[in-house]
PDB file of N, CA, C and O in Angstrom:
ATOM      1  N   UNK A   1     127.504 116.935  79.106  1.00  0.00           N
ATOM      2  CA  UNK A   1     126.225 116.505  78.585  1.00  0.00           C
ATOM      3  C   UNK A   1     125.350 117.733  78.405  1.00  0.00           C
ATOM      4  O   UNK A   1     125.004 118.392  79.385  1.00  0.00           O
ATOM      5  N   UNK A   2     125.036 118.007  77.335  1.00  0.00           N
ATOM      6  CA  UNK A   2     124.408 119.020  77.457  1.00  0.00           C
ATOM      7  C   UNK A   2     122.543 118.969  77.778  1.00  0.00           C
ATOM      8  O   UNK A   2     121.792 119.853  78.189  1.00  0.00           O
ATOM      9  N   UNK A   3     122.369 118.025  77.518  1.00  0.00           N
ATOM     10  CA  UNK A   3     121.051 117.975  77.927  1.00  0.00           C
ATOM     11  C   UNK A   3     120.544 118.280  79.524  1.00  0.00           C
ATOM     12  O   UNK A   3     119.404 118.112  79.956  1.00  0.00           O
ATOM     13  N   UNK A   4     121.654 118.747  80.224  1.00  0.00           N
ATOM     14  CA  UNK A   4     121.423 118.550  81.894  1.00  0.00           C
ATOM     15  C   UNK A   4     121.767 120.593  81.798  1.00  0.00           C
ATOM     16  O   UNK A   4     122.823 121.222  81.729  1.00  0.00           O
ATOM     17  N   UNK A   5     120.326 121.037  81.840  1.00  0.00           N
ATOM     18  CA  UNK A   5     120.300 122.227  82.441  1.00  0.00           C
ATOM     19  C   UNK A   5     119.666 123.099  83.754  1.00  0.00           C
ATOM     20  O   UNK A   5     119.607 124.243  84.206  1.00  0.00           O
ATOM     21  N   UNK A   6     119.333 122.020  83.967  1.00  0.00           N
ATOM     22  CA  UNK A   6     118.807 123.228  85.556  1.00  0.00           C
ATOM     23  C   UNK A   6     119.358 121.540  86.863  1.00  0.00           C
ATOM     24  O   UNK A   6     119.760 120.398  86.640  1.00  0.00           O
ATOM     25  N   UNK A   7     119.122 122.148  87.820  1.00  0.00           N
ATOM     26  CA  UNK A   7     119.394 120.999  88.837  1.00  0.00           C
ATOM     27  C   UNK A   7     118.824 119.696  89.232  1.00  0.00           C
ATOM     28  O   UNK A   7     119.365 118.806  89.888  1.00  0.00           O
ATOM     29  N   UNK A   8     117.751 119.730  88.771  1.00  0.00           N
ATOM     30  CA  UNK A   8     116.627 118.569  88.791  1.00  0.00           C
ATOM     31  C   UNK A   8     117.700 117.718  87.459  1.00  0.00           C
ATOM     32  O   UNK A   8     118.599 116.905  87.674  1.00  0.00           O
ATOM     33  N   UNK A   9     117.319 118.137  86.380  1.00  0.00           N
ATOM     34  CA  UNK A   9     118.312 117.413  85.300  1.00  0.00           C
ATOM     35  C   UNK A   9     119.181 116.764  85.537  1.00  0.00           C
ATOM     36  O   UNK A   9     119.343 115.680  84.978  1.00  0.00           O
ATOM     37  N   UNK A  10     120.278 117.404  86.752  1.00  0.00           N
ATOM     38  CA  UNK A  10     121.642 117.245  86.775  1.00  0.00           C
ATOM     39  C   UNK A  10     121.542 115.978  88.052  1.00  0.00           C
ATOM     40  O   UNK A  10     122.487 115.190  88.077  1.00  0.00           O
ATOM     41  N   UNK A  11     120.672 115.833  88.854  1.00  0.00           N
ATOM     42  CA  UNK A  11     120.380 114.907  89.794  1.00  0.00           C
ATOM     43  C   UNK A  11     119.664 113.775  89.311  1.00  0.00           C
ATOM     44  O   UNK A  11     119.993 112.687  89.785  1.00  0.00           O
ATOM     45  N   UNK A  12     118.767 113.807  88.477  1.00  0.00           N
ATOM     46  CA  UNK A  12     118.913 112.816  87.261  1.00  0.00           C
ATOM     47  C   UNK A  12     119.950 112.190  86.386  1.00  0.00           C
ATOM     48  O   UNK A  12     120.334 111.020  86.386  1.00  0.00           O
ATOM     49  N   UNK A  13     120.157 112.734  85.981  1.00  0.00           N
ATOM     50  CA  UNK A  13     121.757 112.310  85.287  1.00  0.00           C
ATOM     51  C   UNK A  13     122.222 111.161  86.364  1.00  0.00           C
ATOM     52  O   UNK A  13     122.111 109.938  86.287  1.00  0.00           O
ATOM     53  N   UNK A  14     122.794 112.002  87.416  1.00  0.00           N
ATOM     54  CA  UNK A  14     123.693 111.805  88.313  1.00  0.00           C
ATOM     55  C   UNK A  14     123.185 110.524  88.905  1.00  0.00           C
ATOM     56  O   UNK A  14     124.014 109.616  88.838  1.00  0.00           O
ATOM     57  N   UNK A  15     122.236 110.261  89.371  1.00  0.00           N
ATOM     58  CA  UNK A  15     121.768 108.938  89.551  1.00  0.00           C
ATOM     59  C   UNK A  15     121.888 107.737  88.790  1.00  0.00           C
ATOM     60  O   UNK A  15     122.491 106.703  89.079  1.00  0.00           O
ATOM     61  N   UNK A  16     120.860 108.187  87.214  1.00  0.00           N
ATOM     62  CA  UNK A  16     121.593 107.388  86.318  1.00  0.00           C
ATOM     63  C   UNK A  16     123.104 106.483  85.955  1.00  0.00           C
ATOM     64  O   UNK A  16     123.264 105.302  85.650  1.00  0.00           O
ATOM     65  N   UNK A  17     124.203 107.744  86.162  1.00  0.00           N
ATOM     66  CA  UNK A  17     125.576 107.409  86.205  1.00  0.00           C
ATOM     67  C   UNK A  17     125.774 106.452  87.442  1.00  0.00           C
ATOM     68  O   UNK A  17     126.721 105.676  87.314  1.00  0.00           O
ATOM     69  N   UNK A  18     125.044 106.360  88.638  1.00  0.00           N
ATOM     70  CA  UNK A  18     125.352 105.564  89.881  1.00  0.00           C
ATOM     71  C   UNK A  18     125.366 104.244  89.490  1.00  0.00           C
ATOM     72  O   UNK A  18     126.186 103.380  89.803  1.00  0.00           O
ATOM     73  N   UNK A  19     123.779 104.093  88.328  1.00  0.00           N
ATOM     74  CA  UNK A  19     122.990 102.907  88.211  1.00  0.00           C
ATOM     75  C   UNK A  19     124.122 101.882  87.494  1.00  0.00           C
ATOM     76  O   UNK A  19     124.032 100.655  87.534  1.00  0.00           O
ATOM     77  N   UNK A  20     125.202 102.629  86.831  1.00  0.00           N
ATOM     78  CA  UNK A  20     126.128 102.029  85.766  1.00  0.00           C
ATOM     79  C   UNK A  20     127.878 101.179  87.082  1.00  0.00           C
ATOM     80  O   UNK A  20     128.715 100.312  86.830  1.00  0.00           O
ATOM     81  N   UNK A  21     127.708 101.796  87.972  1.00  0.00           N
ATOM     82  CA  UNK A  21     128.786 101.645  89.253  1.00  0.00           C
ATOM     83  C   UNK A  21     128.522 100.427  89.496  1.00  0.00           C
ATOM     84  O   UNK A  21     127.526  99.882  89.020  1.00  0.00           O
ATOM     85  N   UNK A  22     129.489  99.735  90.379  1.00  0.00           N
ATOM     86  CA  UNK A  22     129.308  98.310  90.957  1.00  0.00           C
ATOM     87  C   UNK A  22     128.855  98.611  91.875  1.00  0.00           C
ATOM     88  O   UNK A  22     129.186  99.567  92.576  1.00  0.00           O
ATOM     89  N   UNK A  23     127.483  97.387  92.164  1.00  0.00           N
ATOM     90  CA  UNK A  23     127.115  97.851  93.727  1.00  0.00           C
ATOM     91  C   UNK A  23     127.678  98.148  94.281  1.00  0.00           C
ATOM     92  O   UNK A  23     127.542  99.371  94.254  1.00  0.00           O
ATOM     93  N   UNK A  24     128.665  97.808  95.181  1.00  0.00           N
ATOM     94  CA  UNK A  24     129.170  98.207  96.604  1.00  0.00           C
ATOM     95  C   UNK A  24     129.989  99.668  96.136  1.00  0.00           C
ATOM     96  O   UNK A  24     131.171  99.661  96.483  1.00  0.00           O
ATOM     97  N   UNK A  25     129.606 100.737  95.509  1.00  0.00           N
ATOM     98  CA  UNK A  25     129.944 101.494  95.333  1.00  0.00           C
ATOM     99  C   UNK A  25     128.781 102.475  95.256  1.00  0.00           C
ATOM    100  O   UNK A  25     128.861 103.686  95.457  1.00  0.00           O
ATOM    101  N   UNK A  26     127.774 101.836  94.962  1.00  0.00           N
ATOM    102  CA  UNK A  26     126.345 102.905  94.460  1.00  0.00           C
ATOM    103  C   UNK A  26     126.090 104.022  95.947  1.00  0.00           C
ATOM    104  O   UNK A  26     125.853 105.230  95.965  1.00  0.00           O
ATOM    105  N   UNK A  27     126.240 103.114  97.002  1.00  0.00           N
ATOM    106  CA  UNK A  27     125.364 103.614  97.834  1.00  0.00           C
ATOM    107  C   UNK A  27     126.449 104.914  98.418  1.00  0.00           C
ATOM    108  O   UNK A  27     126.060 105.780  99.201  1.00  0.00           O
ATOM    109  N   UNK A  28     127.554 104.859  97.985  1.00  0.00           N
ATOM    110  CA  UNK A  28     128.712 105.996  98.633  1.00  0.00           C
ATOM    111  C   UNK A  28     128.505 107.124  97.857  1.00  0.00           C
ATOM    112  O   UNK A  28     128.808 108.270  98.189  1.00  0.00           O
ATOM    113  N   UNK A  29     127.911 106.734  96.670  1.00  0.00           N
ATOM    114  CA  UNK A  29     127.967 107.823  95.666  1.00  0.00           C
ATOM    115  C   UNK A  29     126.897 108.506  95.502  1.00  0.00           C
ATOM    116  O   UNK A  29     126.925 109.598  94.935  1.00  0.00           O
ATOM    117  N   UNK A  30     125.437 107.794  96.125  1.00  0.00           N
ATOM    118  CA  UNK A  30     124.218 108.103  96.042  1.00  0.00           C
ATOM    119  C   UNK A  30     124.752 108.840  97.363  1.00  0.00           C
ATOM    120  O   UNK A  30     124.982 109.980  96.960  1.00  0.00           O
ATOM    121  N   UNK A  31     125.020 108.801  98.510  1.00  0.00           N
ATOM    122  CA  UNK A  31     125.178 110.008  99.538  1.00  0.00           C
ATOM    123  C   UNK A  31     125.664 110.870  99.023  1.00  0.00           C
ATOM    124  O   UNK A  31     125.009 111.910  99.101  1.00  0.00           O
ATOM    125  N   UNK A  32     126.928 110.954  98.285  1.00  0.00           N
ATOM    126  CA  UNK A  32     127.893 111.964  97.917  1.00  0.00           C
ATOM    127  C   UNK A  32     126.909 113.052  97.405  1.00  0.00           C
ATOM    128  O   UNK A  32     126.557 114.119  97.907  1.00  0.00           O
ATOM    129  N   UNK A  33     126.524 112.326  96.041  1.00  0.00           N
ATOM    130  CA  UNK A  33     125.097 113.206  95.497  1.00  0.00           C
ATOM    131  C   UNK A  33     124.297 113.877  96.569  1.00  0.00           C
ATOM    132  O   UNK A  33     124.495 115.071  96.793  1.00  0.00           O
ATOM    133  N   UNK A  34     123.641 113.376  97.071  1.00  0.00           N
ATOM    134  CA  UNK A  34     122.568 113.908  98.222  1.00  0.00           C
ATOM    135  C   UNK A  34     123.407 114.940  98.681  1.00  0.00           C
ATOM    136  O   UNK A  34     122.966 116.083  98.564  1.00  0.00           O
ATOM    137  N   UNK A  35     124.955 114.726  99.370  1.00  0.00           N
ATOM    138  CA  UNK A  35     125.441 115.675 100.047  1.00  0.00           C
ATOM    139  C   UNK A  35     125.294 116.998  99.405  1.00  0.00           C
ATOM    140  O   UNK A  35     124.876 118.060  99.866  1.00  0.00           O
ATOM    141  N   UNK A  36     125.810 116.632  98.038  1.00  0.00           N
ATOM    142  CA  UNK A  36     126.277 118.016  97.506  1.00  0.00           C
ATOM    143  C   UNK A  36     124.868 118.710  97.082  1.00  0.00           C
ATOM    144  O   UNK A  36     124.807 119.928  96.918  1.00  0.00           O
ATOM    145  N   UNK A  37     123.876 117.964  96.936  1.00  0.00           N
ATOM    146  CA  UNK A  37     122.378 119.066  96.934  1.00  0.00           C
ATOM    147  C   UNK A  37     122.182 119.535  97.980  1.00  0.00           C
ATOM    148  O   UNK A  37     121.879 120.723  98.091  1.00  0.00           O
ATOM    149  N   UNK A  38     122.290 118.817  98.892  1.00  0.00           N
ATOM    150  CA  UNK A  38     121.437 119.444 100.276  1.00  0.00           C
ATOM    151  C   UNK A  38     122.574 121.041 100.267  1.00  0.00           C
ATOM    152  O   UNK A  38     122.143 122.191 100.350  1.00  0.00           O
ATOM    153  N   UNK A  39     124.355 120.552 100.118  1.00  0.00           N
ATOM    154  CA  UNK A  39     124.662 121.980 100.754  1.00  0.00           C
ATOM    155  C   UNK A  39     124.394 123.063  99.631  1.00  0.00           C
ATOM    156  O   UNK A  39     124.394 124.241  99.989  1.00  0.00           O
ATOM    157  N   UNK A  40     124.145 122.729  98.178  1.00  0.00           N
ATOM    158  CA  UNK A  40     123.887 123.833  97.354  1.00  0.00           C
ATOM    159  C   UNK A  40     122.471 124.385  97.443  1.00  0.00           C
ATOM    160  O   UNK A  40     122.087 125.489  97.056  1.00  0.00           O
ATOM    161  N   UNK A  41     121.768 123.422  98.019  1.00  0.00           N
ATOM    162  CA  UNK A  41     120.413 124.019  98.075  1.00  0.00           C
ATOM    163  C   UNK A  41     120.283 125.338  98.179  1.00  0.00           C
ATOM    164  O   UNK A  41     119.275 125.666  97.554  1.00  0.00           O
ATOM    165  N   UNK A  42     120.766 126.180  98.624  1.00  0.00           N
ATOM    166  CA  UNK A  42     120.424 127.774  98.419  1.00  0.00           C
ATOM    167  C   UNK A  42     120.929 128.919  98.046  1.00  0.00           C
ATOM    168  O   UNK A  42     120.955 130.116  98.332  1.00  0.00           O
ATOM    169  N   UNK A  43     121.565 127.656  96.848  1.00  0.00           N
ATOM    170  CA  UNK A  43     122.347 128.925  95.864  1.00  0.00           C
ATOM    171  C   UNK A  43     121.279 129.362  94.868  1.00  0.00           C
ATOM    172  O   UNK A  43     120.403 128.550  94.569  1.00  0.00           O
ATOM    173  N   UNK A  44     121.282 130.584  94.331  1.00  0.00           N
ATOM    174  CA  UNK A  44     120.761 131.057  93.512  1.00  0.00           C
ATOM    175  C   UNK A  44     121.375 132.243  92.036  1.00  0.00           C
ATOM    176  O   UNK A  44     120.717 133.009  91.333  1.00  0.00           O
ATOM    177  N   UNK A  45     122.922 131.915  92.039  1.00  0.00           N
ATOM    178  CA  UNK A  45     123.592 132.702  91.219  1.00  0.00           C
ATOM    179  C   UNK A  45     123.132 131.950  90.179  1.00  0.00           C
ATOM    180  O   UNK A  45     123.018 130.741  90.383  1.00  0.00           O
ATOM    181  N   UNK A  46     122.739 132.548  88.723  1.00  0.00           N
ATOM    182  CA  UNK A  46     123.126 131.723  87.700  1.00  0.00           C
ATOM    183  C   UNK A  46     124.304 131.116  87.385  1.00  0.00           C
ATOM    184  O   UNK A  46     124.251 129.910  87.144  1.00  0.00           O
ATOM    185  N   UNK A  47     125.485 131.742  87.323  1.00  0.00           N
ATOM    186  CA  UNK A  47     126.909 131.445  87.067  1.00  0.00           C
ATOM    187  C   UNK A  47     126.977 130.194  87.807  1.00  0.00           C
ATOM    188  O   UNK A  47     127.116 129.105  87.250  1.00  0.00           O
ATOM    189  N   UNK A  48     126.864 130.377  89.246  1.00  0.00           N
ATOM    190  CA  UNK A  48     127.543 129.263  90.241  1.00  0.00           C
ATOM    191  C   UNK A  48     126.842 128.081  90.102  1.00  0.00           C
ATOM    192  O   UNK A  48     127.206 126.964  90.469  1.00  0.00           O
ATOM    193  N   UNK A  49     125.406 128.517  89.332  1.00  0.00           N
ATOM    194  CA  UNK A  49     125.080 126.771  89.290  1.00  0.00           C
ATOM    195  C   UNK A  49     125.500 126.675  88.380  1.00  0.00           C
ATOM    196  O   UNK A  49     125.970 125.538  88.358  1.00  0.00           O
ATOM    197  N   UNK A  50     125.744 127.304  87.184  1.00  0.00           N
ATOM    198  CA  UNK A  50     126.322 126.314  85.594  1.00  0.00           C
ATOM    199  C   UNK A  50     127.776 125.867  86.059  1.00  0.00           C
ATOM    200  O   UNK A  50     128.148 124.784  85.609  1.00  0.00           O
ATOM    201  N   UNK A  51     128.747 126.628  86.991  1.00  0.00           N
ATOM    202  CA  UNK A  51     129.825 126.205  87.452  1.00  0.00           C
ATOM    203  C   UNK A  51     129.374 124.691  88.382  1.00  0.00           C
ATOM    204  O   UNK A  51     130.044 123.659  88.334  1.00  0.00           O
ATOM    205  N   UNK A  52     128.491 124.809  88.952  1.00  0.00           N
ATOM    206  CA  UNK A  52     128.248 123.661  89.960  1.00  0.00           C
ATOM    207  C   UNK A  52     127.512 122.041  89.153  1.00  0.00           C
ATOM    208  O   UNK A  52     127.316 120.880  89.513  1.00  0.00           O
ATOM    209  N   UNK A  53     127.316 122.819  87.988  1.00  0.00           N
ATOM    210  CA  UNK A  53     126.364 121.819  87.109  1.00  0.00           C
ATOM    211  C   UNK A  53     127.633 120.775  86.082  1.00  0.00           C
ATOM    212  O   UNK A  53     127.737 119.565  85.881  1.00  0.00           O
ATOM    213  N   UNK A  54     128.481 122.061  85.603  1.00  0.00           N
ATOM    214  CA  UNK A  54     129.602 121.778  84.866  1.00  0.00           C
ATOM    215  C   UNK A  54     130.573 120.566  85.872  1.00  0.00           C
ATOM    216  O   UNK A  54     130.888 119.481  85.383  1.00  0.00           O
ATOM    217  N   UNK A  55     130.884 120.881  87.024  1.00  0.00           N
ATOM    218  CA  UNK A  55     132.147 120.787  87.524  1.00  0.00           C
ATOM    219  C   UNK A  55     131.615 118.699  87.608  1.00  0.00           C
ATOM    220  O   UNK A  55     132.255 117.713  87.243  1.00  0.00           O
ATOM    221  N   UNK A  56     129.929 118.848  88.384  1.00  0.00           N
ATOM    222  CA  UNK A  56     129.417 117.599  88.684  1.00  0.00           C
ATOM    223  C   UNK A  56     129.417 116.809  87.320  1.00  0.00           C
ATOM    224  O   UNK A  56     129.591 115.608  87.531  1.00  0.00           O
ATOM    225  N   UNK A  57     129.323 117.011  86.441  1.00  0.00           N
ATOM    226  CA  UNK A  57     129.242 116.159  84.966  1.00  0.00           C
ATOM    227  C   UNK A  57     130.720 115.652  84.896  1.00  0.00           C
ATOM    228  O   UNK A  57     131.049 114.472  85.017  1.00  0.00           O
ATOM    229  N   UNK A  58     131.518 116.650  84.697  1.00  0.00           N
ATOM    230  CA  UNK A  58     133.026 116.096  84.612  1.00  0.00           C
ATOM    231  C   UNK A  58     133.584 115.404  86.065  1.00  0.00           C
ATOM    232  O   UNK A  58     134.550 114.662  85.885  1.00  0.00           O
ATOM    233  N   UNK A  59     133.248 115.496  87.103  1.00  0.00           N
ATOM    234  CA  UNK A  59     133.669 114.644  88.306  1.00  0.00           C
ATOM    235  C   UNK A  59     132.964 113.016  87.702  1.00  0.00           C
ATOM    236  O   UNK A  59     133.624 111.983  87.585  1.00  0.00           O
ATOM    237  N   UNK A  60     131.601 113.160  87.413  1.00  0.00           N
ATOM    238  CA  UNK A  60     130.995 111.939  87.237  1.00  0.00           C
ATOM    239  C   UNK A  60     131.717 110.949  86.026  1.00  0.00           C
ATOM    240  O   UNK A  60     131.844 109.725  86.029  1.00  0.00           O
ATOM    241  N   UNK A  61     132.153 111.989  84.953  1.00  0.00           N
ATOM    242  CA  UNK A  61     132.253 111.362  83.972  1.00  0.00           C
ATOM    243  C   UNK A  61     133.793 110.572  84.332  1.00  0.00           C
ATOM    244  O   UNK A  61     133.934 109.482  83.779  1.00  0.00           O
ATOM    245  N   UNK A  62     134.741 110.969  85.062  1.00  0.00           N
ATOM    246  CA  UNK A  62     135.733 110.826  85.621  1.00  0.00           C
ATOM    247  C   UNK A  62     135.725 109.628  86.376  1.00  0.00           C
ATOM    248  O   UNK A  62     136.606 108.776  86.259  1.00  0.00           O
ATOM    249  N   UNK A  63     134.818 109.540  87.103  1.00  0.00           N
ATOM    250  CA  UNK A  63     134.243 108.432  88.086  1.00  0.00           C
ATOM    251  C   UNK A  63     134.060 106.853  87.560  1.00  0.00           C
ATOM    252  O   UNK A  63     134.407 105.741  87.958  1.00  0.00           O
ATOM    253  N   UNK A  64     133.158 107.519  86.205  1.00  0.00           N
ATOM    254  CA  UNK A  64     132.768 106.069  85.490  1.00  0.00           C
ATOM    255  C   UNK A  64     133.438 105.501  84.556  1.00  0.00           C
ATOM    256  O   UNK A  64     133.064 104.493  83.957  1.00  0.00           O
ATOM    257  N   UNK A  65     134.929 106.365  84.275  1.00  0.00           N
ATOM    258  CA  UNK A  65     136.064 105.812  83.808  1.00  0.00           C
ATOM    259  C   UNK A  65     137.121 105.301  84.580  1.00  0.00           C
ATOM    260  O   UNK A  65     138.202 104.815  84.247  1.00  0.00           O
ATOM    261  N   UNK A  66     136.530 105.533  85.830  1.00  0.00           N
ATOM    262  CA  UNK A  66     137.568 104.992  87.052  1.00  0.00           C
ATOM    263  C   UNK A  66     136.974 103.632  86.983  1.00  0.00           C
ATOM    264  O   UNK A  66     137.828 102.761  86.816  1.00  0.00           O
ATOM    265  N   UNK A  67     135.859 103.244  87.058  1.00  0.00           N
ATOM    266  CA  UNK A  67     135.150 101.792  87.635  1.00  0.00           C
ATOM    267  C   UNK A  67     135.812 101.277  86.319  1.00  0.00           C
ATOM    268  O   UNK A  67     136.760 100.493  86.305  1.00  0.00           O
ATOM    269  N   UNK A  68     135.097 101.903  85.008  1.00  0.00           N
ATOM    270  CA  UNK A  68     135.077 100.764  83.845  1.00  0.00           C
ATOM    271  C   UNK A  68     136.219  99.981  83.177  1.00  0.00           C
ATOM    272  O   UNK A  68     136.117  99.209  82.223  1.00  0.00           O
ATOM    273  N   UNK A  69     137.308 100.320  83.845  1.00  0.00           N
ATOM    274  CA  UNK A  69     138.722 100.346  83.252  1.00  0.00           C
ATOM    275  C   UNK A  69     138.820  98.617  83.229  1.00  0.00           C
ATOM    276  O   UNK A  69     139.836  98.061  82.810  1.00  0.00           O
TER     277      UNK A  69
END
């Protein structure tokens, strides 16, 4: 998606994509999310977040072809 460039964006997104999950799935995925901000919180490479930004779009997008099948 290219519209998701800095991390705020990408945690947006990422929520969004939850909202589309069957409940009893939202709330595993809304931690997952949380997890993975809290431990990136203090990265500051450019590279590693477009790697960290990239990798979360394609896990998600992966995800919501797992449910929708």
């Amino acid at each position: 998606m290219s519209t998701v460039r800095s991390p705020l964006y990408l945690y947006r997104y990422l929520l969004r994509c939850i909202r589309k999950l069957p409940d009893e799935a939202q709330s595993h995925y809304q931690h997952h999310v949380r997890q993975g901000f809290s431990s990136h919180a203090d990265e500051t490479d450019p590279e590693r977040i477009k790697q960290i930004i990239t990798r979360a779009i394609d896990d998600a997008e992966w995800i919501l072809k797992k449910y929708c099948k």
